[in-house]
C-alpha positions in Angstrom: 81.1 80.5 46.5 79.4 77.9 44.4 79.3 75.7 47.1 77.9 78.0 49.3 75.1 78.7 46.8 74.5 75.1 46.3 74.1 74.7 50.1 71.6 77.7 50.3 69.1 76.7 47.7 69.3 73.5 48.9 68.1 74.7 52.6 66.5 77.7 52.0 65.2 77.2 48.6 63.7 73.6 49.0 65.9 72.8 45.5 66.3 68.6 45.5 67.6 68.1 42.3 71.1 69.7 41.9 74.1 68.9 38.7 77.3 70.1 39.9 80.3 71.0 37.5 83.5 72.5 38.2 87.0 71.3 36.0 88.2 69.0 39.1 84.4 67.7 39.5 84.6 65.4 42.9 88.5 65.8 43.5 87.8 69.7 44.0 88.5 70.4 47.8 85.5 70.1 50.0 83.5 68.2 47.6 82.8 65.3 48.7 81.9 66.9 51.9 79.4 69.2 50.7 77.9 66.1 48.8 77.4 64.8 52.4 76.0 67.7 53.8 73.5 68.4 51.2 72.5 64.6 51.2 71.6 64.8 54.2 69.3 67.9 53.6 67.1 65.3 51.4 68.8 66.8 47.8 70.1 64.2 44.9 73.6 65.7 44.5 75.8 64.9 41.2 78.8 66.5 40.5 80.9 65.9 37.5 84.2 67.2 36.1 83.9 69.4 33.5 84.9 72.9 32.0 82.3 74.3 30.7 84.5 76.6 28.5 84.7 73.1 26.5 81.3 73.5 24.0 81.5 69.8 23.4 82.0 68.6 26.7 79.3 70.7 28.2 77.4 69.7 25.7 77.9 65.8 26.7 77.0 66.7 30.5 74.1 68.6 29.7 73.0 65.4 27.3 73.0 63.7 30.5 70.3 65.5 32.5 67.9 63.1 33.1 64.5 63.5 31.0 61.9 62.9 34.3 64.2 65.7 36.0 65.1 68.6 33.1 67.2 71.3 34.0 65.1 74.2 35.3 68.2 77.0 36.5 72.1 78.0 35.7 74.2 79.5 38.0 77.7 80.5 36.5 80.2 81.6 39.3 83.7 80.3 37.4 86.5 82.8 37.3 89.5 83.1 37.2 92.1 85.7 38.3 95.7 86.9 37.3 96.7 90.3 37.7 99.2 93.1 36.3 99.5 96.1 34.5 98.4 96.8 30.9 102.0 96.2 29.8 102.5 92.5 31.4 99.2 91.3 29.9 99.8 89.3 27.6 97.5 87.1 25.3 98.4 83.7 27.3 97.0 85.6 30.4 94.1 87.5 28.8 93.0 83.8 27.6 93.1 82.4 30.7 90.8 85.0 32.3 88.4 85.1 29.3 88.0 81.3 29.1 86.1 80.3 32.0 84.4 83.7 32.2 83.4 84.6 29.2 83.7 81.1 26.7 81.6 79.4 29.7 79.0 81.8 29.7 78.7 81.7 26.2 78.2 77.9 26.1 75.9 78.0 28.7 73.5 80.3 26.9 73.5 78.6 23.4 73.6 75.4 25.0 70.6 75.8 27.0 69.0 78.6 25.2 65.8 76.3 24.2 65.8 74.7 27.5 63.0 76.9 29.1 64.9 77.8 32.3 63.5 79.9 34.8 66.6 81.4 35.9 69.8 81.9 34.0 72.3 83.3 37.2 76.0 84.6 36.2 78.6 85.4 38.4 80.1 88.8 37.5 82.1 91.5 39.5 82.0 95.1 40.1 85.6 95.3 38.8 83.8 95.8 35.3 81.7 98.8 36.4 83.8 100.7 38.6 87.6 99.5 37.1 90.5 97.9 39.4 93.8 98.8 38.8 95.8 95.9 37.5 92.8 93.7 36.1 92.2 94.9 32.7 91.8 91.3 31.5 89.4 90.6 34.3 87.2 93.3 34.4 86.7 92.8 30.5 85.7 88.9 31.0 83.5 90.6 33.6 81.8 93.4 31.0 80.8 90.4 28.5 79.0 88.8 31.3 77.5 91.6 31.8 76.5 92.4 28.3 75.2 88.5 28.0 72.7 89.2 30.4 71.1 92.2 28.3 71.7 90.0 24.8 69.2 87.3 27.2 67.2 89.9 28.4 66.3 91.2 24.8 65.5 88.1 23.3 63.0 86.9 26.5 65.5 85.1 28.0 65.8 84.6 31.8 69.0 86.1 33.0 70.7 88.0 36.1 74.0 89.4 36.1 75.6 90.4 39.7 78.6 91.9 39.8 79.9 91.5 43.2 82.1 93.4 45.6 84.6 91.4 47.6 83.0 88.1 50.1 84.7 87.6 53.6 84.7 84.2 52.6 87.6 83.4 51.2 87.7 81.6 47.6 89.8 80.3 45.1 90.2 83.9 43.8 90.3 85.7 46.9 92.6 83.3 48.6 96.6 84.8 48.1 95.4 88.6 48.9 97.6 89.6 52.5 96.4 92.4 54.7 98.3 94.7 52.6 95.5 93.8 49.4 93.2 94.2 52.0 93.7 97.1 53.5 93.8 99.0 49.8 90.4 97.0 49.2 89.4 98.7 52.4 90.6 102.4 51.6 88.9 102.0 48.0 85.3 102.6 50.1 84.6 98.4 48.8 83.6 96.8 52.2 83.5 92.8 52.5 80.5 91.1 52.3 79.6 88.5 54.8 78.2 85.1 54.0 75.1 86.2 55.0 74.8 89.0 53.5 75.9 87.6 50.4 73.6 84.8 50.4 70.8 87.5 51.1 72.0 89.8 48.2 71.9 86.9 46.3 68.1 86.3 46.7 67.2 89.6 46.2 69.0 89.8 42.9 67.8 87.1 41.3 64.2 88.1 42.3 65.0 91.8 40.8 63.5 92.5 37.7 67.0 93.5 35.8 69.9 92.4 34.1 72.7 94.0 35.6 72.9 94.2 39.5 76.0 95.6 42.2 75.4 93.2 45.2 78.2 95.9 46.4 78.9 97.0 50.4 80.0 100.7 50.4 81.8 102.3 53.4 81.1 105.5 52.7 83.6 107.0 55.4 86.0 105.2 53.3 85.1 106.9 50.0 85.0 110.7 51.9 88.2 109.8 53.3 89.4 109.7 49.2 88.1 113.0 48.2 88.7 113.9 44.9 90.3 110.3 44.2 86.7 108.9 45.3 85.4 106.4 41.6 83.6 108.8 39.6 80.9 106.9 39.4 80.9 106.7 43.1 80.5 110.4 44.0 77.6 111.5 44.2 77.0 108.7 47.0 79.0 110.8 49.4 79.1 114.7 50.6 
């Protein structure tokens, strides 16, 4: 999904100046590719290896931005799934949720926090606001993304929290579910974005006036069809 956003401000933004990060940096599949591709669009493309849940190495990227070309927008879409039951989560795999979710959010805001950006972008889920069985861990990296974007807010900060629903596009946390995930992702009433729509969402958020946002596609035949198992918060959507 981060390259997909990268591609769309690039062609439908007019953005030519874009800093890349991701922990694999150009050995991430598809890469060097969309370096290519965006290249050719007329942008200046860098990507570097780092995880930004490392302060100081974040810090040493950021160091880096060049002064004739200051960073001016964050977007924050690292996550990081791994699913069970309140009883199998343990603190190994708690940590390894939190970390790129939460620990990279957090360094992003205190590391940029004087920067003067005009748009401070994270990448949350709706797993946070509605619940999903087996992804306690998640859904609380999700909740302090969430609440980051209100800390911003508050203190005149730029920031935009979207908690998604599920993308057709497959990514690196989407990729193992089998039709059997997806058909219970189905029945839940949580339809699949498209790309498209996605991208659209995406826009529409950022330009929204508020720190928390659902970029979220309801089948609301799908919710009826769960009656009084329906999300709580979900009810009054549907007769």
């Amino acid at each position: 999904l981060g390259g997909l956003v990268a591609r769309h401000l690039v062609v439908e933004h007019g953005v030519r100046e874009l800093l890349l990060v991701s922990r694999r940096g150009v050995a991430a599949e598809g890469a060097e590719a969309l370096v290519g591709e965006l290249s050719e669009w007329g942008a200046r493309v860098r990507v570097v290896a780092c995880d930004v849940a490392d302060r100081e190495a974040l810090a040493e990227v950021l160091a880096g931005v060049p002064v004739e070309c200051p960073l001016t927008a964050v977007v924050h879409a690292a996550g990081v799934v791994d699913d069970g039951l309140v009883s199998a989560l343990s603190g190994g795999r708690v940590d390894a949720v939190m970390r790129p979710k939460v620990d990279g959010a957090w360094n992003l805001h205190e590391l940029t926090r004087g920067v003067g950006l005009s748009a401070f972008v994270l990448f949350s889920s709706v797993a946070g606001v509605l619940g999903s069985a087996g992804q306690g861990n998640y859904a609380a990296a999700n909740v302090f993304v969430d609440g980051l974007a209100a800390v911003r807010r508050a203190e005149g900060l730029p920031a935009t929290s979207l908690a998604w629903g599920m993308w057709e596009r497959r990514s690196g946390m989407t990729g193992d579910l089998g039709r059997a995930d997806l058909a219970r992702i189905g029945r839940s009433g949580l339809a699949a974005v498209s790309s498209a729509e996605g991208l659209a969402l995406f826009d529409a958020g950022v330009a929204a006036d508020e720190a928390l946002l659902l970029p979220v596609r309801l089948d609301r035949a799908a919710l009826r069809a769960l009656g009084d198992e329906a999300p709580a918060m979900l009810r009054g959507l549907v007769r």
